[in-house]
N, C-alpha and C positions, 0 to 999 in steps of 0.2 A: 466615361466609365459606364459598365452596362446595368440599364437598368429594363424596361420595357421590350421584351422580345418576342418579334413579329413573326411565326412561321406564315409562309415555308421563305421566306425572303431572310430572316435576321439568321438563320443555317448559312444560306451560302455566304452571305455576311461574314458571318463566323469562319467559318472553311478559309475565308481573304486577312481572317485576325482584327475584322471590323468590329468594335462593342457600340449599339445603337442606346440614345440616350433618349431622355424624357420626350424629348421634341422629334424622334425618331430622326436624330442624325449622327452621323459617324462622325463620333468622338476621340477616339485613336486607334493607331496600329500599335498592338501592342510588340513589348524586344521579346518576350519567351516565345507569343504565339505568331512569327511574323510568318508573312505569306510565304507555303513551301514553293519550291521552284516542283514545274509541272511537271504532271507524269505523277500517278501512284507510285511507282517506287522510288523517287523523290522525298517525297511524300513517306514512304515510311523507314525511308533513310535519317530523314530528318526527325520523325518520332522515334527512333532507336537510339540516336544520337543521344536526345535529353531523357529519354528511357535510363540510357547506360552511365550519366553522369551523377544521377541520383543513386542509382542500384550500387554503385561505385563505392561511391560518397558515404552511403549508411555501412557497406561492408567495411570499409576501412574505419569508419569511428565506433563502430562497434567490436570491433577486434579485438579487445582486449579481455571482453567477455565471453568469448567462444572459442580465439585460437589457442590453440593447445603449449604456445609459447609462453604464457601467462598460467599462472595459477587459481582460474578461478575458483569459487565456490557457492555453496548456500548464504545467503545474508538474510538477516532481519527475521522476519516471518514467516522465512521459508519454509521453514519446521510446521509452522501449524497447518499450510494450507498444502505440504505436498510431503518432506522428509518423515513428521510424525504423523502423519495424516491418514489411519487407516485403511477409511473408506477410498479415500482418493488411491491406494494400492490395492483395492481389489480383495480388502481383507477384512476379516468380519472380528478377528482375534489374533492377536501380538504369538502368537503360540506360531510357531511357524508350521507345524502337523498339520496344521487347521488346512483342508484347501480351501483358495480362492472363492470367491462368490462373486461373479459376474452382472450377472442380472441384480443380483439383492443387492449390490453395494449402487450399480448407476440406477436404482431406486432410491436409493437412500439421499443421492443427493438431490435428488428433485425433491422427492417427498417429504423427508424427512431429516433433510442435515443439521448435522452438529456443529456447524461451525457460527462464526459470530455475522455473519452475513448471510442473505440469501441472495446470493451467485449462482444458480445452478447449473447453466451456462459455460460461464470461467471453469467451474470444477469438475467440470464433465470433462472438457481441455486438457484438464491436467491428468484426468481418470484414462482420457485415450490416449496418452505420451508412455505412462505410468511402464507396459509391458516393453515400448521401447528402449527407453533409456533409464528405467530405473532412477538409482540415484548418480546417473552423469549430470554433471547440471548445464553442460557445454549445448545434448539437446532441447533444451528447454531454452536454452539463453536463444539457440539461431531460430527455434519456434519466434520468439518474442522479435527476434529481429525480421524474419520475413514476416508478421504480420504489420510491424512497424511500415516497413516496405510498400504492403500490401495499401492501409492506408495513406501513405502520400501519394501512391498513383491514383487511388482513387476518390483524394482530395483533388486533383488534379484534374479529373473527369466532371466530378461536379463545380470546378468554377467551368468548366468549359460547356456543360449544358447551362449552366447559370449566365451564361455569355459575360462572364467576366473579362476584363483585360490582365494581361500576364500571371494566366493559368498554374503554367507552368513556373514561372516563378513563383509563386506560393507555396507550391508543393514543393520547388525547393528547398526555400526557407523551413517550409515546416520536419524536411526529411534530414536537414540537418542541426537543426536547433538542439543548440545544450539544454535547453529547460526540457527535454523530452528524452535525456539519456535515463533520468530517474525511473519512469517507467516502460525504458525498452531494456536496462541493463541487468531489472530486478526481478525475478522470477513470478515471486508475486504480484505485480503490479501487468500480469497475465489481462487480468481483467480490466485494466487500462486498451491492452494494444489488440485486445481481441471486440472490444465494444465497440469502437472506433470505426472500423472498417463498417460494420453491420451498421451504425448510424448514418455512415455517408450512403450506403446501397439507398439505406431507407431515403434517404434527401434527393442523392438522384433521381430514384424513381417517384418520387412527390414531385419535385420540377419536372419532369414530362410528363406524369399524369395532369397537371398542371396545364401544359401546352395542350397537348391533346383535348383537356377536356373543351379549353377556348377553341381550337380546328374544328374537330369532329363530334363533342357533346361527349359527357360528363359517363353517359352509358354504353360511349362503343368500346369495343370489343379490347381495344389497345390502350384506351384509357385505365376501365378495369381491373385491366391485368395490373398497370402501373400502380393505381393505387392498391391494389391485393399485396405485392409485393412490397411497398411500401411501411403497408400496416406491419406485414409479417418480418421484416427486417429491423423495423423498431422494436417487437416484441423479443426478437433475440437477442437485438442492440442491451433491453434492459434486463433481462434474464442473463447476460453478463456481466451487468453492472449498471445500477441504479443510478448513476449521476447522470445519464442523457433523461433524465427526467421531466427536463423544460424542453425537450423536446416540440410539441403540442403549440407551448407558444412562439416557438422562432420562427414555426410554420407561418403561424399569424404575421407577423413582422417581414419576412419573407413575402408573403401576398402583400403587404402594404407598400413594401419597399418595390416590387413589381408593378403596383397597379396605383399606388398611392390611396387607395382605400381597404375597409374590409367589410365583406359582406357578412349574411345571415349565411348564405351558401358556404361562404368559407368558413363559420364555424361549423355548420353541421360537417364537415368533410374532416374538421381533426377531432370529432365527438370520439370516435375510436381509439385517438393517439390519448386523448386526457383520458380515457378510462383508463388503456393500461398504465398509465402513471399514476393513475389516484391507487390502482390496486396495488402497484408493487413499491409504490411507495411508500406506499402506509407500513407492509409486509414489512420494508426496511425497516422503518423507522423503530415497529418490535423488534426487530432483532438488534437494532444498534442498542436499545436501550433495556432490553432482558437479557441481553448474549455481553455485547462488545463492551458496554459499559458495568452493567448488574449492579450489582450493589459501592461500585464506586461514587463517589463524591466527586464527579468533573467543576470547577470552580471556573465557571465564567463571567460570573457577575452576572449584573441585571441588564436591562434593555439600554440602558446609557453604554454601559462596558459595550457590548454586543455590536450597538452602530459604530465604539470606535473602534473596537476590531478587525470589524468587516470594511471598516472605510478605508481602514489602511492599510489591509489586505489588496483591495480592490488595485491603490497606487502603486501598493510593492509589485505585484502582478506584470503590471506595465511596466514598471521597470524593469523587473526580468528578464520580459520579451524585446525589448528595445534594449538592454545593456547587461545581459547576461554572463558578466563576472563574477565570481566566487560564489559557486554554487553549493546548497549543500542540503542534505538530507533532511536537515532538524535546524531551522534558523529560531535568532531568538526569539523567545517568546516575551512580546511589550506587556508591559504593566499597565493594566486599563481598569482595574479595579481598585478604585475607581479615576475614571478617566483623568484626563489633565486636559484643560482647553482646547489646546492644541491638536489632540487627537481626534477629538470632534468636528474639525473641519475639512477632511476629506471626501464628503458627502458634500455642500456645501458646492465645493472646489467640481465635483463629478456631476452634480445638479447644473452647477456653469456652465460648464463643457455642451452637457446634454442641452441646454437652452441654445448654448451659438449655433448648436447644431441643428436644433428646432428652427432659429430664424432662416436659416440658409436650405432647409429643405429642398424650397423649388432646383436648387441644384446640386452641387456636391454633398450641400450637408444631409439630403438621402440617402447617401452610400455610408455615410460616415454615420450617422445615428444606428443603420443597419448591421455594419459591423461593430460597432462599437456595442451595441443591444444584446448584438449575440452573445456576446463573450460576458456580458451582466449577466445574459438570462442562463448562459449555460454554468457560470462559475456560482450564481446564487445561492445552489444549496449547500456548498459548505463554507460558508460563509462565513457561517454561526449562528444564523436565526435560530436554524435547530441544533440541538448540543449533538456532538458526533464524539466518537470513542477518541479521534485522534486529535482534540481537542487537549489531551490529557498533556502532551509533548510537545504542541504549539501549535501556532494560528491559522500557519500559511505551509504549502507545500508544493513542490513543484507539478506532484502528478496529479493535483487539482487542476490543473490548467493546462492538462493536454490537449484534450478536448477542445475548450471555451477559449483559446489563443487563435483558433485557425480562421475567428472572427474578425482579431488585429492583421493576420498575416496576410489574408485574405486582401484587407484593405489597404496595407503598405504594397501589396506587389501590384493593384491593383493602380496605385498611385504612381506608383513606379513604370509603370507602363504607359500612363497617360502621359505622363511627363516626359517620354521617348518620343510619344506621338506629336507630342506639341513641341521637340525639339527640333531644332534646325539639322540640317542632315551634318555638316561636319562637327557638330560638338557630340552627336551621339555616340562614337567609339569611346568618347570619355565617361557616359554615364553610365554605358555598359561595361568598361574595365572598372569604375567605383562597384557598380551592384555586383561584378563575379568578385574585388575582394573582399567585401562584405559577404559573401557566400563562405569565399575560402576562409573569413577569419571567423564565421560561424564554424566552420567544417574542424578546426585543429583545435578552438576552446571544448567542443564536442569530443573530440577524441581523449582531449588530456581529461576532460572528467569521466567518462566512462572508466577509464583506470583508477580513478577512487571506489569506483563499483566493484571489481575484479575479486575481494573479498573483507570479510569485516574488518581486520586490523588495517586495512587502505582505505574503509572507507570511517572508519570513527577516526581514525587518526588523523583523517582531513578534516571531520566535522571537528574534534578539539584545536585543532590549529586555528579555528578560525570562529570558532560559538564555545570556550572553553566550561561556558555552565551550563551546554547541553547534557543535563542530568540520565538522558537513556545513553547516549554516545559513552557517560562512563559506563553506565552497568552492562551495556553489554559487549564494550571492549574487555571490563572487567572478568564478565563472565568468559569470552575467549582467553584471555590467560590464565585465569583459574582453571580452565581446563586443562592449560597443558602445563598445569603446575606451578606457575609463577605465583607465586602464594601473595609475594611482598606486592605486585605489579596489580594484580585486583584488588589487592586490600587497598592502595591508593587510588584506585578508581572509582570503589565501593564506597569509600567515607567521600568521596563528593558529591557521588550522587544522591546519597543522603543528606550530606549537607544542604543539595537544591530540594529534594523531595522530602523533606522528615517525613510529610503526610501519608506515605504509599508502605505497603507492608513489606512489597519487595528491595525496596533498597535497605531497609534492616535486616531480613533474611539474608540479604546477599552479604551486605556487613558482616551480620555474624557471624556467615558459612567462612569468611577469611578470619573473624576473631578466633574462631574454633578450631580453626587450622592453623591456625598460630599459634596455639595453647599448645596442640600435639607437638610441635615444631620444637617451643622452648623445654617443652616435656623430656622430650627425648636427648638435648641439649643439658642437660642436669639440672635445669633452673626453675623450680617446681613454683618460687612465690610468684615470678611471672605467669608460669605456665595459669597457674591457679588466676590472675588476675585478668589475664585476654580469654579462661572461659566465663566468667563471672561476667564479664562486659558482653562475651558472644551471648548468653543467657538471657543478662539485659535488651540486645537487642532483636533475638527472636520474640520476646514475650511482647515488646513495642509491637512488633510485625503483626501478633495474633490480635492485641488489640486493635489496629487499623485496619485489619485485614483480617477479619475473623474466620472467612470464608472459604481460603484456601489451605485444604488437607495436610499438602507438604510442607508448611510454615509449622504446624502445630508438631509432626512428627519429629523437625528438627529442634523442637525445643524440647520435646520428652528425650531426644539423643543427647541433647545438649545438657542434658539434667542427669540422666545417667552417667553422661563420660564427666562430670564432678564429683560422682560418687552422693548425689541428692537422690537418692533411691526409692524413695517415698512420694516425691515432689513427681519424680518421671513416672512410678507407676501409677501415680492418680491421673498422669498426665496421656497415660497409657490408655488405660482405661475409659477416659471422655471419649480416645479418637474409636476405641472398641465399639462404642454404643451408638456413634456414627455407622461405625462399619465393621457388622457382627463377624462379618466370613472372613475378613483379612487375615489368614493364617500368620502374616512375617510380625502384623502388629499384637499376634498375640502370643506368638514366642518370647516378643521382646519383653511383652508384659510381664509374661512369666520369666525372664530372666531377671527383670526389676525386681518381684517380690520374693525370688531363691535369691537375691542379695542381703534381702531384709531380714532374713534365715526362715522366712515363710515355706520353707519346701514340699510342704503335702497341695498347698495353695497353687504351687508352682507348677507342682507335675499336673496338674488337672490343665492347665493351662496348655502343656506340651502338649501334651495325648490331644487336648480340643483340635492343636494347629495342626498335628499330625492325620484327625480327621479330616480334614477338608484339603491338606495336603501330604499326603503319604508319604511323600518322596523327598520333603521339605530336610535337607540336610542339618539345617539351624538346630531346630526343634528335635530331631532324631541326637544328636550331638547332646542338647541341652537336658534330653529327657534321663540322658544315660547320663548326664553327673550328677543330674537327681534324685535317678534312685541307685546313686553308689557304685553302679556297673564302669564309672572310666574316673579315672584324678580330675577333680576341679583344678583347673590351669590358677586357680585367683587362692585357692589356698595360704594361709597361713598372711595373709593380706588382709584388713581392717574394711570389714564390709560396707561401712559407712562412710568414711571418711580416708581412701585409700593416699596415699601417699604423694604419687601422681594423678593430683586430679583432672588437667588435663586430656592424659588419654583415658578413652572407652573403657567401661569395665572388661576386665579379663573374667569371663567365663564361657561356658559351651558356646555362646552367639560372640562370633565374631565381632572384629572392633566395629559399631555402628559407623559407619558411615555422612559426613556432614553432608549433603547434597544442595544443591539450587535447585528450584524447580525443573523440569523441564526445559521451561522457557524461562528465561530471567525476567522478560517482559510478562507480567500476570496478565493475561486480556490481550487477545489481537485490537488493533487500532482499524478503524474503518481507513481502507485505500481507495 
């Protein structure tokens, strides 16, 4: 396996698929990289060859997300970082009159974005797609797929300046791996497969400035450049996306693992790479915990909980990677608060490991501490040391470990190669048909899950098949058929996910927006003592929501609607009124106010109310309608009806404002999660 590489002698080496080891001897021929037959075009017959086999391989497992045979669409987060995303369109106001702002919006997100991370990077990505494809989501999905792309050949690149054995196999494994459909399938997870690439530029050109600097000295001209480019392909790597943040140290471990020590020189040389990690890390860390999280309550436990979380994250990981069956978006979340013995000894188990591999340095177990290192150092920060927003929905996640795996893959093809080379010449057509179907049986687990991606009802339907108290999988399959009306179909998904969450504001919201819809349902049905009894519960459960979630606007509006459409007229106009002194200008919330207190037979109260909404929106139909049954100009529709206590209390009150409307947030999800 390669470890110490000697220019200008370990190249031509390399060109023969030689990897030279500690004792500078040729240690195998690797099966990916074996000697091409002579002649350059030989030579790039044969790099086209496994070029085409990869490019192949990702197109057809990613199929299902792009071809137009399939029904893709938006999933998950989509909304916040590109469908409802203002800035990211180029738009300063929902007002469609408004023109475009070009300049001031790709300001915005460098300087000043709104969103719960600072990516500015990623959203710039999505701000230059934005004029092309709108809302298609098919170019966005084959964005994500050529850069997917992009990064396996140019993992590919860097084992091969790393003078790895089976290069190319690595790249393989890693370009068809089902743990990396999650973030090549998912629009958001943009900043996954756009990071990637820019971290590997940065590591290759660190590995031959590296060289270089041992040939020619640390100041010529070609060294330089390599580390110039280096520094500046990290700084975009993280301006993408903040998890190459250990960056800095694999550099280190990298030189150790090359040279078996580390110098004073070699930290001065990643002084650059740890600054911009301390800066943009920090930068995260305010935005995960002022933006992503805010004023939530994430319950992770203490320091006990934390190592047994992370230790058995760290196991499940590897098992992924090595036995990547039933994959899913949202796995359960263990009970570690407080821990159980058992949890606690995963560290213990990885501490072991890391020791055999400490005794055996002088040989293999260099490679293997190295890859093995990498993938600790890169998967370490969401571990859980530091609380992360998506902590909120569970521990472990596939697109944590996009990244920090190509440390493992690295080292099985790596073994895999040696093990060619130290094979006898007739048994090797058997170890390379086991490694292509091991390929192939990656290649078609890959494709069948990407089809859980293809849109939300395929992809929650497969997380309950198989995590049935994955509490967001209800709410937000919930929230899909609430929209398209399946009233009864959300309301069962809505009362689980509360059952897993009572804590969270949104699964009572979301509950009650089906109890409220329910009430209208049996309303209209003739059956008022129900009707009356599923809004009295929806009531119940918006006013839960305001107290756990005090914070978010639309929770509170759905309970002042939910108070009016009782006919509790006084309850919703005080209820009117708190969200008024929040938010003086809101002309709709202060129609409704005034349509609360013309119920209460307040009417001189009332019109002052109108006239206000009609200032600041002239053209506001609601309020133009409400103002004219006020002052006796058109028939109150609610007439000859018990102002207080109507009849049907389920539906909305009948007057000039239409029937309020029970709504879900925007997002069913309150808070993006950090990806």
């Amino acid at each position: 396996m390669g470890t110490i590489r000697r220019p200008p002698r370990h190249r031509r080496d390399a060109d023969r698929g030689i990897s030279r080891g500690p004792n500078d001897a040729a240690t195998t021929v690797t099966s990916g990289d074996a000697p091409p037959p002579a002649g350059r075009a030989a030579r790039w017959q044969d790099f086209l060859l496994h070029l085409a086999i990869i490019v192949l391989a990702v197109l057809w497992i990613y199929s299902p997300v792009y071809h137009s045979f399939f029904p893709a669409d938006w999933l998950w987060d989509d909304d916040q970082l590109l469908t409802a995303n203002l800035t990211v369109q180029h738009r300063v106001s929902p007002d469609p009159n408004v023109p475009p702002d070009h300049i001031g919006t790709l300001a915005k997100l460098w300087f000043n974005p709104d969103g719960a991370d600072y990516f500015p990077l990623s959203y710039t990505a999505l701000w230059l797609q934005w004029p092309l494809f709108q809302m298609w989501p098919t170019g966005y999905h084959l964005t994500t797929v050529l850069l997917h792309l992009a990064g396996a050949i140019l993992l590919w690149r860097l084992f091969h300046v790393m003078n790895l054995p089976g290069a190319w196999l690595g790249a393989a494994i890693f370009a068809v791996h089902p743990v990396c459909v999650e973030s090549v399938a998912w629009v958001s997870e943009l900043k996954n497969t756009l990071s990637l690439p820019l971290f590997l530029l940065s590591a290759i050109h660190y590995v031959k400035f590296d060289d270089k600097a041992a040939l020619d000295g640390a100041d010529s001209p070609s060294a330089t450049r390599h580390y110039l480019i280096s520094i500046a392909m990290f700084l975009l790597a993280m301006f993408a996306k903040t998890s190459v943040v250990m960056m800095p140290v694999a550099i280190l471990l990298y030189v150790w693992w090359k040279r078996g020590t580390v110098t004073i020189v070699d930290a001065v040389r990643t002084a650059p790479f740890f600054l911009i990690s301390f800066i943009l890390g920090v930068i995260t860390i305010y935005y995960q915990h002022g933006r992503a999280i805010g004023q939530e309550t994430i319950l992770v436990g203490g320091l006990d909980s934390r190592l047994a979380s992370s230790g058995m994250s760290v196991l499940f990981y590897l098992k992924l990677i090595f036995w990547p069956l039933t994959l899913l978006p949202i796995y359960t979340k263990w009970e570690v608060d407080p821990p159980k013995i058992w949890q606690l000894l995963p560290w213990p188990i990885i501490a072991g490991i890391g020791w055999w591999f400490w005794q055996n340095r002088a040989t293999w177990g260099r490679h293997a501490l190295f890859g093995f290192g990498f993938f600790l150092l890169m998967v370490a920060p969401v571990l859980g040391f530091v609380t992360i927003s998506y902590m909120r929905i569970t521990w472990a996640a596939d697109h944590f470990i996009y990244l920090p795996m190509i440390g493992i893959v690295g080292l099985v093809a790596a073994g895999v190669a040696t093990w060619y080379g130290r094979t006898v010449e007739n048994e090797r057509p058997l170890l390379v048909a086991g490694t292509a179907v091991v390929l192939a049986a990656l290649t078609f687990l890959a494709f069948r899950y990407a089809g859980a991606w293809v849109n939300e009802d395929a992809l929650w339907t497969h997380t309950l098949k198989h995590n049935f108290d994955a509490w967001q999988a209800h709410n937000r399959l919930g929230a899909k058929k609430f929209a398209r009306g399946d009233v009864e179909g959300a309301h069962f998904h809505f009362q689980n996910s509360t059952r897993l969450r009572p804590d969270l504001g949104e699964t009572h919201n979301n509950l009650g927006t089906t109890l409220s819809a329910r009430a209208q349902m049996f309303a209209q049905r003739g059956d008022p003592a129900t009707a009356r009894r599923e809004m009295d519960a929806a009531i119940e459960q918006f006013a839960e929501a305001c107290r756990v979630t005090p914070h978010v606007p639309a929770i509170h509006v759905n309970l002042a609607n939910a108070l009016a459409a009782s006919g509790r007229f006084g309850e919703a106009a005080a209820k009117y009124k708190e969200l008024i002194d929040k938010e003086p200008n809101n002309p709709a919330l202060i129609n409704n106010y005034g349509v609360a207190l013309y119920k209460q037979g307040k009417k001189d109260e009332s019109i002052v109310q109108f006239r206000r909404a009609l200032e600041l929106a002239p053209n506001l139909k609601d309020a133009k309608e409400s103002l004219a049954v006020a002052l006796g100009e058109k028939a109150d529709p609610s007439a000859g009806q018990p102002a207080q206590a109507p009849p049907g209390p389920a539906a909305p009150p009948q007057s000039a404002l239409p029937p309020l409307e029970m709504k879900l947030p925007q997002s069913p999800t309150l808070g993006p999660a950090l990806r």
